[in-house]
C-alpha positions in Angstrom: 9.1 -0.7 17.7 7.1 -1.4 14.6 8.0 -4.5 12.3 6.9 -5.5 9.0 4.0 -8.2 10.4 2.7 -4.3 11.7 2.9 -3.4 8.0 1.2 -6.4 6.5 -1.7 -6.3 9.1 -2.4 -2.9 8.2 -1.9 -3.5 4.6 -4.2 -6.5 4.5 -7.3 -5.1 6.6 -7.3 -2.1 4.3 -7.2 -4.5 1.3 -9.9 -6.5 3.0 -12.2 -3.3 3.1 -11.6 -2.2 -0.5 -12.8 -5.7 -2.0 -15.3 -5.8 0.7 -16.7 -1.8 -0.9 -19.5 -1.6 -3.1 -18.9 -0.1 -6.5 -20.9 2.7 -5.7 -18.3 3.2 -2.8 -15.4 2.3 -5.1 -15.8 5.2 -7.8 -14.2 8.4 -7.8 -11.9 9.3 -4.8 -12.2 6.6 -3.0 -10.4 4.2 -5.3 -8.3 6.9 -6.7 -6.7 7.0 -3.1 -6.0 3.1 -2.8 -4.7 3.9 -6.3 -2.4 6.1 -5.3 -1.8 4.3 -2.3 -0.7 0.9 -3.8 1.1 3.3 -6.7 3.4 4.8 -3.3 4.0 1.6 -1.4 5.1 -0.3 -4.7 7.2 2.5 -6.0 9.0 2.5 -1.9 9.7 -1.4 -2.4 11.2 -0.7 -5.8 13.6 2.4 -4.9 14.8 0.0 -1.6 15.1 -3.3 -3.9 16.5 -1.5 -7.0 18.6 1.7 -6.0 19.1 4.1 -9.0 16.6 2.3 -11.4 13.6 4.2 -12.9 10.1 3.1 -10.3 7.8 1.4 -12.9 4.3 2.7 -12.0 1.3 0.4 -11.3 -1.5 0.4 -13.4 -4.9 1.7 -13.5 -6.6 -1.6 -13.9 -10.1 -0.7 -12.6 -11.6 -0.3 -9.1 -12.1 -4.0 -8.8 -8.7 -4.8 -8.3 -7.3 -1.2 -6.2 -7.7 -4.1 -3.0 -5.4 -6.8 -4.8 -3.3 -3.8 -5.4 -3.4 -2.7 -2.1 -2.3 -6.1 -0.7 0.7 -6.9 -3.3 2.4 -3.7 -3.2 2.4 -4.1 1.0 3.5 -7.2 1.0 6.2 -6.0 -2.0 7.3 -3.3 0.4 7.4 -5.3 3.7 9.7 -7.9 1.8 12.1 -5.1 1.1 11.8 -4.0 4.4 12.8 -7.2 6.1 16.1 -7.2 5.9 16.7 -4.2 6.9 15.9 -3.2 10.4 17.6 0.2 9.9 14.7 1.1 7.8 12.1 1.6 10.5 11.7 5.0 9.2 10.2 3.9 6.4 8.4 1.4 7.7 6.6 3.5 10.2 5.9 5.8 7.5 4.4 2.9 5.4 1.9 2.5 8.1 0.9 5.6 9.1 0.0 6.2 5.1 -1.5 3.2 5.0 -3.8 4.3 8.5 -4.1 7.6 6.6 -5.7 6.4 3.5 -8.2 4.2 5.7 -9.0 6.8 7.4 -9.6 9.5 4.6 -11.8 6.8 2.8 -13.5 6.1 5.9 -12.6 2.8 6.3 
């Protein structure tokens, strides 16, 4: 059974790995898929925490920052997760995307 410390260790080694990335690494699909990433996990938190209300989408604020991104949407989504042990669904689904994108980025 996963919980959200399963979440947040996932989340934070693949954060790790993004700052750690050169920019060479970090341009083109590579950040475009933490991008897209972060933009998914944040937008799951959201539709948990505010049921009904429009998701408000995370910026494009560089490939610098796609690791902070990374981290604060996790950590967003396993705090909406918390409470709610029914959502293991989700949760598992939240780390198996997260293992996903690591993997398609080599990481």
């Amino acid at each position: 059974m996963l919980d959200c410390a399963t979440l947040l260790r996932a989340v934070d080694r693949l954060a790790g790995r993004f700052r750690a990335l050169p920019q060479s690494r970090l341009r083109g699909a590579v950040a475009e898929a933490g991008l897209a990433l972060a933009r998914e996990l944040a937008a799951e938190a959201q539709r948990i925490e505010f049921p009904g209300r429009e998701v408000r989408i995370i910026p494009d604020e560089g490939v610098f920052v796609v690791g902070d991104q990374i981290a604060v949407a996790g950590h967003e989504l396993a705090a909406a997760l918390e409470p709610y042990p029914a959502y293991e669904e989700r949760l598992d689904a939240a780390v198996r995307r997260v293992e996903a994108v690591a993997k398609a980025c080599g990481l």
